[in-house]
VOTOR-6650 format. One record per residue (C-alpha): z, y, x; residue in one letter; residue number from 0. Coordinates in steps of 0.2 Angstrom, whole numbers, plus 5000, padded with zeros to 4 digits. Each point is the difference from the previous one (the first is absolute). Layout:
REM residues N
Z Z | Y Y | X X | r A | k NUM
...
This chain:
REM residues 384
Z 5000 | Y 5000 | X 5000 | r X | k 0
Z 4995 | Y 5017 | X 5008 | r X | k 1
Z 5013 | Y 5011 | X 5002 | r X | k 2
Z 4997 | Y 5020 | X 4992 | r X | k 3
Z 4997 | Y 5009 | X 5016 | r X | k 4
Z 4984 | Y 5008 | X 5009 | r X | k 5
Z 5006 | Y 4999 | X 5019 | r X | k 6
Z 5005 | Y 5013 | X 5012 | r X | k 7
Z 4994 | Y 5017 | X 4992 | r X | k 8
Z 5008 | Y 5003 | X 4985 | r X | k 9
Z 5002 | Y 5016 | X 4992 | r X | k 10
Z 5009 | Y 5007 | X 4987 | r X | k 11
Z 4985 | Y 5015 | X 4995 | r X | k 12
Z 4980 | Y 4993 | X 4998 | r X | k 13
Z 4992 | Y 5012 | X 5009 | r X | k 14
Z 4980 | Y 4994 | X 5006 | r X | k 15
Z 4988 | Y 5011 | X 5008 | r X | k 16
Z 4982 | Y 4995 | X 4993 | r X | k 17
Z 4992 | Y 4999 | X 5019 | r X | k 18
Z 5012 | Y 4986 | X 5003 | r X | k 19
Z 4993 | Y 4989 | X 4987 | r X | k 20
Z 4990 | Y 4984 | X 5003 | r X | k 21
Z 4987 | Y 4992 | X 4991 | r X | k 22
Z 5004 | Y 4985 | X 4990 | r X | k 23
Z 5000 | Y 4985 | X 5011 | r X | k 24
Z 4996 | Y 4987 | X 4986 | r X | k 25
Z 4990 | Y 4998 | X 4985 | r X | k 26
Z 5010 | Y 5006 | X 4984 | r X | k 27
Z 4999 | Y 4991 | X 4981 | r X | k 28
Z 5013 | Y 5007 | X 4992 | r X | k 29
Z 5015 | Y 5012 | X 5000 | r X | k 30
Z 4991 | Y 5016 | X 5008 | r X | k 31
Z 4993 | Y 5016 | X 4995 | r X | k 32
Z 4989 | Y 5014 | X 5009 | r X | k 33
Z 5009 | Y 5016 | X 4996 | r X | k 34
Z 4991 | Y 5018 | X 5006 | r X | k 35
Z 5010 | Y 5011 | X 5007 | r X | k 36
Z 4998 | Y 5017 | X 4991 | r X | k 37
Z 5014 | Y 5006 | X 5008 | r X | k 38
Z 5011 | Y 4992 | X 5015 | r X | k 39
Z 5004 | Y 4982 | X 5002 | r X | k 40
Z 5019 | Y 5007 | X 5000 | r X | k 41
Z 4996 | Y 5003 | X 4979 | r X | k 42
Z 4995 | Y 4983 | X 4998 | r X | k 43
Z 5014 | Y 4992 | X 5012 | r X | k 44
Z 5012 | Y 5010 | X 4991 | r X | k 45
Z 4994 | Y 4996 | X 4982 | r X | k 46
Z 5002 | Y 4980 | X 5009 | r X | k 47
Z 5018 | Y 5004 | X 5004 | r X | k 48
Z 5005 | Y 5009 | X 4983 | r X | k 49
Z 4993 | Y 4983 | X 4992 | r X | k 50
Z 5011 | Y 4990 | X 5010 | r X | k 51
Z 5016 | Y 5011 | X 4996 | r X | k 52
Z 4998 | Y 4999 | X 4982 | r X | k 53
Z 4996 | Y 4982 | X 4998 | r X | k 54
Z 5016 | Y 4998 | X 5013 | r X | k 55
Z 4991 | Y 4990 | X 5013 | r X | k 56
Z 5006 | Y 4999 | X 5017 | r X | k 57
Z 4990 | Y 5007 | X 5015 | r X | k 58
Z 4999 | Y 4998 | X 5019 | r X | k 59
Z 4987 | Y 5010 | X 5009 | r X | k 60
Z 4987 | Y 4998 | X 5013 | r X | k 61
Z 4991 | Y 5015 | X 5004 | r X | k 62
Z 4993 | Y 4992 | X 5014 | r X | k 63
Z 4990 | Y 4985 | X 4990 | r X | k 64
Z 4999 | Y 5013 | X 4986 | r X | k 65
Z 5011 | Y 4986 | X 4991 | r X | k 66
Z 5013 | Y 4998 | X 4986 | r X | k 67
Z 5010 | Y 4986 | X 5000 | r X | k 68
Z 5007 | Y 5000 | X 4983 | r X | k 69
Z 5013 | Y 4987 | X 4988 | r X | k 70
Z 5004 | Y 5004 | X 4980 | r X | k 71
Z 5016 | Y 4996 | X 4994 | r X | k 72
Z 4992 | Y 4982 | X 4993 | r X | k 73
Z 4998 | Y 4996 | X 5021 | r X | k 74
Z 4981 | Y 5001 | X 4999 | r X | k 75
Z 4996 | Y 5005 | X 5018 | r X | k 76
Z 4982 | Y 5008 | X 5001 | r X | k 77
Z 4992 | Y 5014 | X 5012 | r X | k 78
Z 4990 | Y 5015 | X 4999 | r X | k 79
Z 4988 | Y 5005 | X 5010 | r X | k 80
Z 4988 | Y 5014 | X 5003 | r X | k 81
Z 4984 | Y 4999 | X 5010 | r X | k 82
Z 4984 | Y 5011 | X 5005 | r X | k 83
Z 4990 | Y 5001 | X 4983 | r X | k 84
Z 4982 | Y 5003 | X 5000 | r X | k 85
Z 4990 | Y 5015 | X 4997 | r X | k 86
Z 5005 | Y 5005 | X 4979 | r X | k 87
Z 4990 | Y 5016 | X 4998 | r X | k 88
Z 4982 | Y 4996 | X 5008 | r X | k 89
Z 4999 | Y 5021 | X 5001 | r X | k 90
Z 5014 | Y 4998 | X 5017 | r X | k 91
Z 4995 | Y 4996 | X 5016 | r X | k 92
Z 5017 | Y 4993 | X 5004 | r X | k 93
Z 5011 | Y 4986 | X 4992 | r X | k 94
Z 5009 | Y 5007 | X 4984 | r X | k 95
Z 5008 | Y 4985 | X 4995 | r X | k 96
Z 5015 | Y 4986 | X 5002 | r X | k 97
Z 5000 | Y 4981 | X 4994 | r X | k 98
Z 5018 | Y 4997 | X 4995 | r X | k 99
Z 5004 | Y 4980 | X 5001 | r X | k 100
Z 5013 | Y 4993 | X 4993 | r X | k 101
Z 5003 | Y 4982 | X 5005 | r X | k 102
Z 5015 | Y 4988 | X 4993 | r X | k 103
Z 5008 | Y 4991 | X 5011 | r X | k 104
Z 5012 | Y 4990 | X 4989 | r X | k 105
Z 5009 | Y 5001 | X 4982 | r X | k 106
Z 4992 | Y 4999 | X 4983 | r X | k 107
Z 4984 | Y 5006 | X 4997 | r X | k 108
Z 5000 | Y 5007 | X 4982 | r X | k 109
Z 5014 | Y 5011 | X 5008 | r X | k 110
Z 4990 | Y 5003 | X 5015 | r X | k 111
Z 4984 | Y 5003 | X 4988 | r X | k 112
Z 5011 | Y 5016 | X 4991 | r X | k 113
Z 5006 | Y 5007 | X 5016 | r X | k 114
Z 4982 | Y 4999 | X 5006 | r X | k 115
Z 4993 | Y 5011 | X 4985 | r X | k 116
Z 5014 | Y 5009 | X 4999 | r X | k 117
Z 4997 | Y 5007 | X 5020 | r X | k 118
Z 4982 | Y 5000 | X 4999 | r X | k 119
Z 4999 | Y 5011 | X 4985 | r X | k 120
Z 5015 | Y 5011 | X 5007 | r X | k 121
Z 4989 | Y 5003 | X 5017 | r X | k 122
Z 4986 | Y 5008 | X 4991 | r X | k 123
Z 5011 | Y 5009 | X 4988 | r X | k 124
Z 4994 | Y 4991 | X 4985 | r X | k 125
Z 5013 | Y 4995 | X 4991 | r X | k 126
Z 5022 | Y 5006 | X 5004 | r X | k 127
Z 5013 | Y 4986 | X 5002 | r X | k 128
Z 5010 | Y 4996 | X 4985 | r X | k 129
Z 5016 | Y 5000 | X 5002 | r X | k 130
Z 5008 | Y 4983 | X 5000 | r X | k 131
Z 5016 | Y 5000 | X 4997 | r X | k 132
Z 4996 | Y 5006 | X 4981 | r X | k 133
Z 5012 | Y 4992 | X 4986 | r X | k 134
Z 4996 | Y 4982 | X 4997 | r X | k 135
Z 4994 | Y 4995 | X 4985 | r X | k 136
Z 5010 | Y 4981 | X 4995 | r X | k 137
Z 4990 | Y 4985 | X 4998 | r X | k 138
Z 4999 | Y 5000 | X 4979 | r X | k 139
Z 5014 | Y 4990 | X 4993 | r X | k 140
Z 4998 | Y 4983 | X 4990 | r X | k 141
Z 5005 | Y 4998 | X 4982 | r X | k 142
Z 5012 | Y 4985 | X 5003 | r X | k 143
Z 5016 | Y 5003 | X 5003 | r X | k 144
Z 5010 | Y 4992 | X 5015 | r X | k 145
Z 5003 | Y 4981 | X 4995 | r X | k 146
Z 5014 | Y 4990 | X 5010 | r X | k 147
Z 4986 | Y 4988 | X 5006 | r X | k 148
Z 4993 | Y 5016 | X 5009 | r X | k 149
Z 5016 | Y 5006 | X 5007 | r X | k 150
Z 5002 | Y 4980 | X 5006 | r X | k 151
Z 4984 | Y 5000 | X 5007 | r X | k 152
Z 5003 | Y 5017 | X 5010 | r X | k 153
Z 5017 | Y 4992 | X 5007 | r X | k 154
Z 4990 | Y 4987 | X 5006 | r X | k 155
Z 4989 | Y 5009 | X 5010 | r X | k 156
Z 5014 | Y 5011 | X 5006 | r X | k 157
Z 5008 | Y 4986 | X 5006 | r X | k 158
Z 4986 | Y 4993 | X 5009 | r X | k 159
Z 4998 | Y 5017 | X 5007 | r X | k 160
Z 5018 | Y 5000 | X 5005 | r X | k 161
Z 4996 | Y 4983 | X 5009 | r X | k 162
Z 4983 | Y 5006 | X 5009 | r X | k 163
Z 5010 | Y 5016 | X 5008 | r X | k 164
Z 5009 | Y 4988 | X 5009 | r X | k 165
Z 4988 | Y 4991 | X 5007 | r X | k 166
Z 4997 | Y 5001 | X 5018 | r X | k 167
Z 4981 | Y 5001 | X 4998 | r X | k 168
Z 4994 | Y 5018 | X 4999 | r X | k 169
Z 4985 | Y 4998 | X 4989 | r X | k 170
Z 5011 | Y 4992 | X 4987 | r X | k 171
Z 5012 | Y 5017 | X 5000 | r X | k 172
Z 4986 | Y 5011 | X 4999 | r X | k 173
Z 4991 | Y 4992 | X 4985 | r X | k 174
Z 5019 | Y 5000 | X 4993 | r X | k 175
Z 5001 | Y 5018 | X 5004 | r X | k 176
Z 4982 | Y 5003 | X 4994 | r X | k 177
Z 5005 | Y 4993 | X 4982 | r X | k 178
Z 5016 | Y 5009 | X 4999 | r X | k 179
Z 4989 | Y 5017 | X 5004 | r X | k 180
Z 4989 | Y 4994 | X 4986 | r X | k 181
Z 5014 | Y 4997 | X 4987 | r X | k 182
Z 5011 | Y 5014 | X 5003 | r X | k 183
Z 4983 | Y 5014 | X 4998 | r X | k 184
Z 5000 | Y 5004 | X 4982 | r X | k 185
Z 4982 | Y 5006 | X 5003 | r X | k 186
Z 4994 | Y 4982 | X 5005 | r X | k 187
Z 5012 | Y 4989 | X 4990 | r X | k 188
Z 5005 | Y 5002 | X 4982 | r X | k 189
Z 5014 | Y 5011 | X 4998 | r X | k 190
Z 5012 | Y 4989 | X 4992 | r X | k 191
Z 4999 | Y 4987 | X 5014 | r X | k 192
Z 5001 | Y 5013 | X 5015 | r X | k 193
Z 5016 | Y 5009 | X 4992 | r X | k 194
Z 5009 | Y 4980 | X 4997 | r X | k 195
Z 4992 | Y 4997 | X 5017 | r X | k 196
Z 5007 | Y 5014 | X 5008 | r X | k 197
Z 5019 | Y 4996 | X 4993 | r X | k 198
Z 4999 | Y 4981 | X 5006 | r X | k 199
Z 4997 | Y 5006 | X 5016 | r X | k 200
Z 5015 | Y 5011 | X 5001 | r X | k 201
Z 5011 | Y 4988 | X 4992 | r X | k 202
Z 4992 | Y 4984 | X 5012 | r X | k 203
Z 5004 | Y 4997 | X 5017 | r X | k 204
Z 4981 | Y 5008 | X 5000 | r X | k 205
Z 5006 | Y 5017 | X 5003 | r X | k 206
Z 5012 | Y 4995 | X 5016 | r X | k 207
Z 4986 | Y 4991 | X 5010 | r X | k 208
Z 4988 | Y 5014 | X 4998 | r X | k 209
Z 5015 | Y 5014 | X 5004 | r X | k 210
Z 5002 | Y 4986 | X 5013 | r X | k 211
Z 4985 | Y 5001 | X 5008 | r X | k 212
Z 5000 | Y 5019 | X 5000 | r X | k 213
Z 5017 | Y 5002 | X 5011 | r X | k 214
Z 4999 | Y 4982 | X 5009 | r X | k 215
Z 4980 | Y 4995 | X 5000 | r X | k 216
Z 5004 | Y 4983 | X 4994 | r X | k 217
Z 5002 | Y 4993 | X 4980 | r X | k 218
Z 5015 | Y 4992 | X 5003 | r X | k 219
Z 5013 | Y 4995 | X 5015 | r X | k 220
Z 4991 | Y 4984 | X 5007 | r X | k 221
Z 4984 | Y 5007 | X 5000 | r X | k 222
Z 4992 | Y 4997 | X 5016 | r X | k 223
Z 4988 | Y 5011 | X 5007 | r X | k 224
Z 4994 | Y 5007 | X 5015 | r X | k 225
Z 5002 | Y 5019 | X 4996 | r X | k 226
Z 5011 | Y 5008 | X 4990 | r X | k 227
Z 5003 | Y 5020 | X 4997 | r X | k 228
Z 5006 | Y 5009 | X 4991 | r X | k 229
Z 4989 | Y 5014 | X 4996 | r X | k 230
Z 4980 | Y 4998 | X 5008 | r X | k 231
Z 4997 | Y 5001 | X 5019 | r X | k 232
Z 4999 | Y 5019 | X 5006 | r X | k 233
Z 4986 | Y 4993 | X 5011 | r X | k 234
Z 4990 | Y 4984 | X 5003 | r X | k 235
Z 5009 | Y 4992 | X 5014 | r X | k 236
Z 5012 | Y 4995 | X 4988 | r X | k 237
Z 4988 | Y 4989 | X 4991 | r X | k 238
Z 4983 | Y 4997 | X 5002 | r X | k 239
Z 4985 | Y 4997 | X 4991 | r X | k 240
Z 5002 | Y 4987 | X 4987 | r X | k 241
Z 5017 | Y 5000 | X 4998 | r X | k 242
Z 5003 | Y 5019 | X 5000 | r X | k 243
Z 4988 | Y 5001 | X 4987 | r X | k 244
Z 5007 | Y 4987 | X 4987 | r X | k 245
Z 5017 | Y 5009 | X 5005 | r X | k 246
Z 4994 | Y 5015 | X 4992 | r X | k 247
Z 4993 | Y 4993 | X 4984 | r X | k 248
Z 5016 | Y 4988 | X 4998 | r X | k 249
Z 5009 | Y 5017 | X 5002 | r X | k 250
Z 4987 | Y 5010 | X 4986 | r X | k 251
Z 5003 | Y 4985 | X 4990 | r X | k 252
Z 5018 | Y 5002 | X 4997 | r X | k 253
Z 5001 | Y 5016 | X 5001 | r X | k 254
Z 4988 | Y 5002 | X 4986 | r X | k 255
Z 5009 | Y 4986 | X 4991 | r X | k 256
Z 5017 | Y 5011 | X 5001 | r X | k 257
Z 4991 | Y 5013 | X 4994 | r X | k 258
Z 4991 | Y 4994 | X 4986 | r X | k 259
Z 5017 | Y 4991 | X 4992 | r X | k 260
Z 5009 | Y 5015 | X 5002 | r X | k 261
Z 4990 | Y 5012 | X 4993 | r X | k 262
Z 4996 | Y 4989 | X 4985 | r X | k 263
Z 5019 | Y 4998 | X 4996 | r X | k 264
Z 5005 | Y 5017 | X 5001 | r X | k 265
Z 4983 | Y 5010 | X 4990 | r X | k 266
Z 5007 | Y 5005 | X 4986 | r X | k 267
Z 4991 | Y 4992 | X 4988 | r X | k 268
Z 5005 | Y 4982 | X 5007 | r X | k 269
Z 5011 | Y 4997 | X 4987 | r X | k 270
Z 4989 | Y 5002 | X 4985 | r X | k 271
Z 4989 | Y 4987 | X 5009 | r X | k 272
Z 5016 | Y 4990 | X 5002 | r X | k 273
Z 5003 | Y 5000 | X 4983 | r X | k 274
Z 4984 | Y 4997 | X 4992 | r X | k 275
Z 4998 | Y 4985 | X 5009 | r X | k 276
Z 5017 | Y 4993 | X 5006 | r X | k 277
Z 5011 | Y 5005 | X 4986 | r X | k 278
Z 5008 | Y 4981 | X 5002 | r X | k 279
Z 5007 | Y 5005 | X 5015 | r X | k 280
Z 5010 | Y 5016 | X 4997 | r X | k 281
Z 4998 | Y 5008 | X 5016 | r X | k 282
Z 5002 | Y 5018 | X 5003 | r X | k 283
Z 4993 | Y 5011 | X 5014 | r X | k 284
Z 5012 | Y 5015 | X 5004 | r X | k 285
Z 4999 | Y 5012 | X 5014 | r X | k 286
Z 5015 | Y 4992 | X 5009 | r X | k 287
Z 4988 | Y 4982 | X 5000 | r X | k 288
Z 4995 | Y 5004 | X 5017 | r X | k 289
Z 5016 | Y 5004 | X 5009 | r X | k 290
Z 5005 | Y 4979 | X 4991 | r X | k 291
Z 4985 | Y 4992 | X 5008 | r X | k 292
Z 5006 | Y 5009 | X 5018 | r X | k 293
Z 5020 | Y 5000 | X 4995 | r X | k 294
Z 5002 | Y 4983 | X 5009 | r X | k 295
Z 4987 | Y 5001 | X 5017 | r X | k 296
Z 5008 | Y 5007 | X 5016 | r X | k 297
Z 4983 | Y 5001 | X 5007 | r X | k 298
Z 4998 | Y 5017 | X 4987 | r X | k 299
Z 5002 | Y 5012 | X 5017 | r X | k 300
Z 4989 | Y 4991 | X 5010 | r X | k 301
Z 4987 | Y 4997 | X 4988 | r X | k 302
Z 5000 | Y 5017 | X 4997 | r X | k 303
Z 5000 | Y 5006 | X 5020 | r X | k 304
Z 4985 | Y 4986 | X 4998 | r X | k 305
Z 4991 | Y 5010 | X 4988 | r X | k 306
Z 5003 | Y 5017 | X 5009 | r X | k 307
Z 4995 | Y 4989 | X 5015 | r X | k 308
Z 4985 | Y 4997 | X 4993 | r X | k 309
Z 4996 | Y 5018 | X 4993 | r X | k 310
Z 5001 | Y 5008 | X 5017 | r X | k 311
Z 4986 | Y 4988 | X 5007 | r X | k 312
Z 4988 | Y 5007 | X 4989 | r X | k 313
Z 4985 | Y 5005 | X 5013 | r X | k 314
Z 5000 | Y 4982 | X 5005 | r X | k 315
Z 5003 | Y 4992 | X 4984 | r X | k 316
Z 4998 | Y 5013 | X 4987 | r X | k 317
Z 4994 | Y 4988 | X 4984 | r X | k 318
Z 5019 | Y 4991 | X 5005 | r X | k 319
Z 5007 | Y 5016 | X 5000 | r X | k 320
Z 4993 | Y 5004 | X 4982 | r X | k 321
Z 5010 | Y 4985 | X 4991 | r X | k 322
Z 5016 | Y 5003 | X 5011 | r X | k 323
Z 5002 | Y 5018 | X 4993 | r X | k 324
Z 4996 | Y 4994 | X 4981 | r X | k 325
Z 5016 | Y 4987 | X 5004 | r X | k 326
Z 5009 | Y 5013 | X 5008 | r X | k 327
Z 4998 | Y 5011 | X 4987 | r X | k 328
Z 5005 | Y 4988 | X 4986 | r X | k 329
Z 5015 | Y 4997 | X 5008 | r X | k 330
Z 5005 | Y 5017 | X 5004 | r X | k 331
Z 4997 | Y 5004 | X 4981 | r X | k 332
Z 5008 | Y 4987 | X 4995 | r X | k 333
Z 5015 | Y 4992 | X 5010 | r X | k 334
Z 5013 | Y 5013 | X 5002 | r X | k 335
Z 5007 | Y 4992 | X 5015 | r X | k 336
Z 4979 | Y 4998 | X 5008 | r X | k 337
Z 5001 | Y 5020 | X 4996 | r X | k 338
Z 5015 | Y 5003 | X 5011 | r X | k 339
Z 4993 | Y 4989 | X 5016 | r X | k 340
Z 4983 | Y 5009 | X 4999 | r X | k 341
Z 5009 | Y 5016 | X 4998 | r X | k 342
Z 5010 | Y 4996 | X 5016 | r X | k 343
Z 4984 | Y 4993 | X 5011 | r X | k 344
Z 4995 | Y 5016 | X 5004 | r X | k 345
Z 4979 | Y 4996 | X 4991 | r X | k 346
Z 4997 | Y 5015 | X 4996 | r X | k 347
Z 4990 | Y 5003 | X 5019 | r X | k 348
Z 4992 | Y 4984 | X 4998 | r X | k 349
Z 4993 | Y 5004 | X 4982 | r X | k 350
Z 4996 | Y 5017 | X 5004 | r X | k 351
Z 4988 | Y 4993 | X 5017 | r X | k 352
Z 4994 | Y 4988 | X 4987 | r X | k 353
Z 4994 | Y 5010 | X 4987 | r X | k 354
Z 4993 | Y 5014 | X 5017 | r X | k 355
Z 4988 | Y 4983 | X 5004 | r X | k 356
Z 4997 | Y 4994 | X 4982 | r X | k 357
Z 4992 | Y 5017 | X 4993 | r X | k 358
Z 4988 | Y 4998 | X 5015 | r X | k 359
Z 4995 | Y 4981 | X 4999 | r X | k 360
Z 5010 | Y 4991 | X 4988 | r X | k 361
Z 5000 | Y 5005 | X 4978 | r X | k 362
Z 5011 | Y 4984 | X 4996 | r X | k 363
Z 5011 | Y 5004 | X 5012 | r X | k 364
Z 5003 | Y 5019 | X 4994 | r X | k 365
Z 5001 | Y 4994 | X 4982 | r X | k 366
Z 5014 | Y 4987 | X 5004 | r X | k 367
Z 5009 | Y 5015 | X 5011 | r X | k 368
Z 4999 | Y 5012 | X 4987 | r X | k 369
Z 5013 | Y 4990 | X 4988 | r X | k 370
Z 5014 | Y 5005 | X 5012 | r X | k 371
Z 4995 | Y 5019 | X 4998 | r X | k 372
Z 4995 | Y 5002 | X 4982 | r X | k 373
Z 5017 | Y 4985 | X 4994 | r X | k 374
Z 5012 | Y 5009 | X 4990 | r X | k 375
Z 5011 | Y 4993 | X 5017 | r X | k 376
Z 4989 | Y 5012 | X 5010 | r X | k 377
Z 5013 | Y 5014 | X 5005 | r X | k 378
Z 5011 | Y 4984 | X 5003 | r X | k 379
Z 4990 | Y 4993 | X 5015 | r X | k 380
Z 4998 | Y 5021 | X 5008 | r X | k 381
Z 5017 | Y 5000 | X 4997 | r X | k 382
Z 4999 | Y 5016 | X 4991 | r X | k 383
């Protein structure tokens, strides 16, 4: 598996001087576009960039190679490159165009496909980014209501989750981690079974090996493995290659997992979804359900000095950094005694350097950093 970097030059600022650009090398079928240059290359690299922002994809720079190494937060790695274009405007002595390439090197292709449109319509200005992080619409909900022959059925996958997690195979905790993701989205599962989903987790021995891996980097005490961290490497000695990369999606795995359940259970309309579906079982969501399901885990500060951990990596592993602020935040909003530790880890230099590099490169990121600023906890954290 190839690890997401570009080699020796990389740079935090795409800046590309036309002269320096080579012709393509090889024969192109697909993903490329000739685009003239009306203006200066820096307008189309710029419109590249802004593209990249909003859809929150991460970026290292080449400006040597005139190359883009770039990774979206579903860990599809592609590149973009730009090269010397032919003569557009047959009236010009000179060159007056660039052929932008962009080449996946591994991930989905549908998501690579969007991406791919979404850059090549960006570079001539044709169409703006849309902004992502938009308000979901929920899958549509069945008429059924919530029989106990589903809720058995939903126990039993839980528990063979439960039982995968502790395998000592990684591809079997990743496709238990990928389900969980899948079950706890309200926007790709039905709502009904993400909300029930979302509070077996917190009430399973679910919740204690992802928080596990988080502070330990293992499921559960006799896992055996050869690396285990507590937050993601600062650099790539640490890990390499193959296993550095599955480290990170184990990590956006559970991350996204923790954030998913908790969000579900404390949106304000849980309960009526709870009610509507689950009246047998009597439960009720108050805002004091969050400090119960952490009341008993003595790893609450570290999970949180995890988290924070986790947040002030952000220009290495900004899309990590995204779904450790959404936790972050929950908790801070919702666990009294979470809002008191945050309070006292001195963040507020750490969110304020994230949100600097986010409104430059990274819309996700600013989005999930602007909770703590505009929570009715806001003054709270400025100490005001």
């Amino acid at each position: 598996m190839e690890e997401f970097k570009i080699g020796r030059h990389i740079e935090d600022e795409w800046v590309i001087n036309y002269n320096q650009l080579q012709p393509v090398p090889y024969p192109l079928k697909s993903g490329f576009r000739q685009i003239p240059i009306t203006d200066t290359i820096q307008v189309i690299i710029h419109n590249i960039r802004e593209c990249l922002r909003m859809r929150s994809i991460h970026a290292l720079y080449d400006n040597e190679s005139a190359v883009a190494r770039c990774k979206n937060d579903s860990f599809v790695i592609f590149e973009v490159r730009l090269f010397l274009g032919n003569k557009y405007d047959e009236l010009r002595d000179e060159n007056d165009s660039i052929i932008l390439h962009l080449h996946r090197i591994k991930g989905c292709g549908f998501s690579f496909r969007d991406e791919c449109m979404a850059i090549l319509n960006a570079a001539e200005n044709k169409a703006i980014p849309l902004v992502l992080y938009s308000p979901p619409t929920t899958v549509p909900e069945e008429s059924s209501e919530f029989t106990n022959k589903d809720i058995a059925l939903l126990e039993q996958v839980l528990s063979n989750t439960e039982t995968d997690l502790r395998s000592h195979h990684r591809e079997t905790q990743i496709h238990a981690l990928q389900n969980l993701a899948f079950m706890t989205n309200p926007t790709k599962s039905l709502r009904r079974i993400s909300f029930m989903t979302s509070k077996r987790i917190m009430e399973s021995d679910i919740r204690k090996s992802i928080i596990s891996f988080l502070v330990l980097g293992r499921f559960n005490s006799t896992e055996k493995t050869a690396a285990t961290y507590t937050c993601m490497p600062r650099t790539s000695n640490a890990a390499k290659g193959h296993d550095r990369e599955v480290l990170e999606v184990m990590r956006n795995l559970c991350l996204t997992v923790l954030s998913n359940t908790m969000s579900e259970l404390t949106t304000t309309n849980t309960p009526n979804v709870q009610r509507k579906y689950t009246p047998e079982l009597n439960l009720h969501l108050h805002n004091n359900q969050t400090e119960e399901w952490f009341t008993n885990d003595r790893v609450l500060p570290s999970l949180i000095n995890t988290l924070i951990a986790d947040i002030q990596q952000f220009k290495i592993y900004p899309h990590l950094a995204v779904l450790a602020a959404r936790c972050l935040f929950l908790l801070f909003q919702h666990h009294l005694g979470a809002r008191d530790m945050v309070n006292q880890s001195g963040i507020l230099s750490i969110l304020d350097q994230a949100r600097c590099f986010a409104k430059a490169s990274h819309f996700g990121l600013e989005e999930a950093l602007y909770s703590f600023y505009a929570s009715d906890h806001s003054l709270i954290i400025h100490g005001e």
